[in-house]
C-alpha positions in Angstrom: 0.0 0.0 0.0 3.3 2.3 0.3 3.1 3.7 -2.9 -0.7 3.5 -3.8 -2.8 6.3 -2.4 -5.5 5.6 0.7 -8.5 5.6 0.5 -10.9 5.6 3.2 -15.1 5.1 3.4 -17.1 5.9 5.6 -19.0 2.7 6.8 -22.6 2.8 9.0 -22.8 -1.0 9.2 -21.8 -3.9 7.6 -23.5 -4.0 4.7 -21.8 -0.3 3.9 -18.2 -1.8 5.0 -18.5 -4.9 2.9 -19.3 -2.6 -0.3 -16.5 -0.1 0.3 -14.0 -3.0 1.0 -15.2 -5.0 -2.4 -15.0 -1.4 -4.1 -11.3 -1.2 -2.9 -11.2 0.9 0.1 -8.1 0.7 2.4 -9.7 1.7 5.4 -12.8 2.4 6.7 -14.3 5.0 8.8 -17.0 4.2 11.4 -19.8 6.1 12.6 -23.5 6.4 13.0 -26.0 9.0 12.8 -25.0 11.3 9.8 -27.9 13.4 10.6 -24.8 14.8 13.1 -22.3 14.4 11.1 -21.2 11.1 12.3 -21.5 10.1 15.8 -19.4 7.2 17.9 -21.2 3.6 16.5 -22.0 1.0 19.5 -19.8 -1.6 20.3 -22.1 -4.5 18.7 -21.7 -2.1 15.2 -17.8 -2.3 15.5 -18.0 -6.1 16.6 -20.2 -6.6 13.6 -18.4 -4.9 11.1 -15.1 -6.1 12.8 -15.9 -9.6 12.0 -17.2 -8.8 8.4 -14.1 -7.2 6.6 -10.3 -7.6 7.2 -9.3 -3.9 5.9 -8.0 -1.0 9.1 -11.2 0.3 10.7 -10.6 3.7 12.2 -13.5 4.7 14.9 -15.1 8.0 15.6 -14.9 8.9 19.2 -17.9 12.0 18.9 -21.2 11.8 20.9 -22.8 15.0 20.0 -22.7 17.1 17.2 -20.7 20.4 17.0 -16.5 20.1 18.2 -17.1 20.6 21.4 -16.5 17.4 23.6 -19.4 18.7 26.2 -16.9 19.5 29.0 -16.0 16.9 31.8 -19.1 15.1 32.2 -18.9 14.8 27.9 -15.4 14.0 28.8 -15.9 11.1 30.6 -18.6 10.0 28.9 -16.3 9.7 25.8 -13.6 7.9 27.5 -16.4 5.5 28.9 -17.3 4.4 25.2 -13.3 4.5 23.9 -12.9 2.0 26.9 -16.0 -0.2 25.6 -14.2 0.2 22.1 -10.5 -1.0 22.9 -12.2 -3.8 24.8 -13.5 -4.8 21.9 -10.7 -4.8 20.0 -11.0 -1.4 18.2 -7.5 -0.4 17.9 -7.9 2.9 15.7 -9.6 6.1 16.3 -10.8 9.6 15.0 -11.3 12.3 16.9 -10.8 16.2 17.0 -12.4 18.7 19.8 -12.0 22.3 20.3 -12.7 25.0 23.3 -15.4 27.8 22.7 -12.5 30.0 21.0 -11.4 27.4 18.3 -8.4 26.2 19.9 -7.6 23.1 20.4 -8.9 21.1 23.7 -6.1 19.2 24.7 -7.6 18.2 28.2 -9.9 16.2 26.5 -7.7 15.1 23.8 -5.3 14.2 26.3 -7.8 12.1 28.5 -9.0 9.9 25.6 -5.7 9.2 24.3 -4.7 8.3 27.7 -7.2 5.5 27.2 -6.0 5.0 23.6 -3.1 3.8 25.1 -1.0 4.5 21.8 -3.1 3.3 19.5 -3.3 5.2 15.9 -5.7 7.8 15.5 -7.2 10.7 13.2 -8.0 14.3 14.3 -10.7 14.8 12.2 -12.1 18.0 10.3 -12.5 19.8 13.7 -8.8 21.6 12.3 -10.9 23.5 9.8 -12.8 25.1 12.5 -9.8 25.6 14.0 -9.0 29.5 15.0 -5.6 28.6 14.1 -4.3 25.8 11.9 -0.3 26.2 12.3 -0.8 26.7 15.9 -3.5 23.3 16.2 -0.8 21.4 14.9 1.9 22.6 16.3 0.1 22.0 19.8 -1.5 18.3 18.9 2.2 17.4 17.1 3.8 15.5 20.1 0.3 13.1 21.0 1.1 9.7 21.1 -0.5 8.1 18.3 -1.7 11.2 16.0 -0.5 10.0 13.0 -3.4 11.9 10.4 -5.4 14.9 9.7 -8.8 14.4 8.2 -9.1 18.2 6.7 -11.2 19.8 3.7 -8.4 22.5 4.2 -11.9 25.2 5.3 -14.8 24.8 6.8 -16.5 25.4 3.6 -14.9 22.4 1.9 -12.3 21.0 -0.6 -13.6 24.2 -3.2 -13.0 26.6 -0.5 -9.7 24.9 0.8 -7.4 23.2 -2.4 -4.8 26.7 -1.5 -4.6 25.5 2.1 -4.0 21.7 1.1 -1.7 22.2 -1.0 0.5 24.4 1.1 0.0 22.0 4.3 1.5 19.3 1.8 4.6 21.0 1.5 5.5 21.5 4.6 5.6 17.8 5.0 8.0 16.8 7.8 7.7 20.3 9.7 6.7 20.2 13.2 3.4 20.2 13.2 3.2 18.7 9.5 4.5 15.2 9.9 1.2 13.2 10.3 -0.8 12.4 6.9 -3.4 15.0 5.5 -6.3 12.7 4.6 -8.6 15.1 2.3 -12.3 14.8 2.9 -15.0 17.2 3.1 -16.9 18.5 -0.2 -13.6 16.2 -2.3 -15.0 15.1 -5.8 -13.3 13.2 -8.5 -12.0 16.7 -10.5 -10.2 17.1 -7.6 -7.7 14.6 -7.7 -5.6 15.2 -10.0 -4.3 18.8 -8.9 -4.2 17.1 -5.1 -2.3 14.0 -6.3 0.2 16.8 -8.4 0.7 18.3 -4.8 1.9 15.1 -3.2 -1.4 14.0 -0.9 -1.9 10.4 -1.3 -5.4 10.4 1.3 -8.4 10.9 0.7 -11.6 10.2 2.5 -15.4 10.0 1.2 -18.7 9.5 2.5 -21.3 11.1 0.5 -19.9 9.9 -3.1 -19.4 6.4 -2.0 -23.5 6.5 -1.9 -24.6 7.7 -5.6 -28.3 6.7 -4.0 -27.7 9.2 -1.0 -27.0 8.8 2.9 -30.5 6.2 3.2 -29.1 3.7 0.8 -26.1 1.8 1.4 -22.6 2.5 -0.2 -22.0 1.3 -3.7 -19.3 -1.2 -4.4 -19.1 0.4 -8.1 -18.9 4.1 -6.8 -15.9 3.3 -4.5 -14.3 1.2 -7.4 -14.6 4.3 -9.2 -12.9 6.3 -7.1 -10.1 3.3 -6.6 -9.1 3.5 -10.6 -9.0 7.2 -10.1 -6.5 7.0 -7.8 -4.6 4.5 -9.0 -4.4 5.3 -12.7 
């Protein structure tokens, strides 16, 4: 997979995580509720889907929606369901929370991946809500386990945010800039080619692995699609 670009699904249950895999996904994404924009899934979901496919499942760790983790009692509640997680053998994460004044919260950060216990994980699009990018990554870049940045680049989307992409790729191996950008948010297929000609070898769908929309399952074909794009 070194030299092939990732590509990651999101997944809702199994049905959705056995398409994306057939279609060629290298990881998957797991949430529920996308009414929220993705919510943490129950442990029988993960257990299900964990014993249906074979490819990296990466777990969202998000119980309400907005980027606020809900304070200490939100906190805790978080760290009660990454616990139920790991005990279940979910050994990758996503996960991304910020304070009232769009900086990063690191006491929550901090508590779950104390939990996490270095296992690998995402901080998700909450960075394009960020007040400050440079200075979110540059205070996240010594977390065990951060190892990738799920980011449209703004919070309007990959449109609004191909500039800011392309820039964060090359500072690749800066503090701050060592973990993989995984592009999602708004990323179509006329995308690629000017992000692939910039070096980022990530990207992330939800929406256009479903051609039927967010009530119909993902389609095998769609994410095959978006596998040849990448790797022609």
């Amino acid at each position: 997979m070194s030299n092939r670009a990732v590509l990651e699904v999101i997944a809702l249950d199994q049905e959705d995580a056995v398409a994306a895999q057939t279609g060629g996904a290298d990881r998957l994404e797991l949430v529920t509720d996308m009414a929220a924009d993705g919510l943490t899934p129950s442990r029988a979901d993960f257990a299900a889907i964990r014993a249906a496919v074979d490819i990296p499942l990466r777990v969202m760790l998000r119980l309400a929606d907005g980027f606020s983790a809900g304070g200490p009692e939100g906190t805790e509640a978080l760290v009660a369901r990454a616990t139920e997680l790991r005990e279940a053998g979910a050994d990758e994460f996503v996960l991304g929370f910020l304070t009232a004044d769009g900086r990063p919260d690191l006491v929550a950060v901090e508590r779950l991946i104390a939990v996490l216990d270095g296992c690998r994980w995402t901080f998700h699009r909450a960075i394009d809500r960020a007040a400050d990018r440079d200075g979110l990554r540059k205070n996240l870049a010594d977390l065990p386990g951060l190892d990738t940045y799920l980011t449209a680049g703004a919070a309007g989307g990959v449109d609004d945010g191909l500039a800011t992409l392309k820039a964060e790729a090359a500072r690749k191996g800066e503090p701050g800039y060592e973990a993989t950008i995984l592009v999602g948010g708004g990323l179509r297929l006329d995308h690629l080619p000017e992000l692939r000609a910039a070096g980022l070898d990530a990207f992330h769908i939800g929406g256009a692995a479903r051609p039927q929309g967010w009530t119909a399952p993902v389609s095998a074909d769609a994410v095959r699609t978006w596998r040849e794009a990448l790797d022609a």
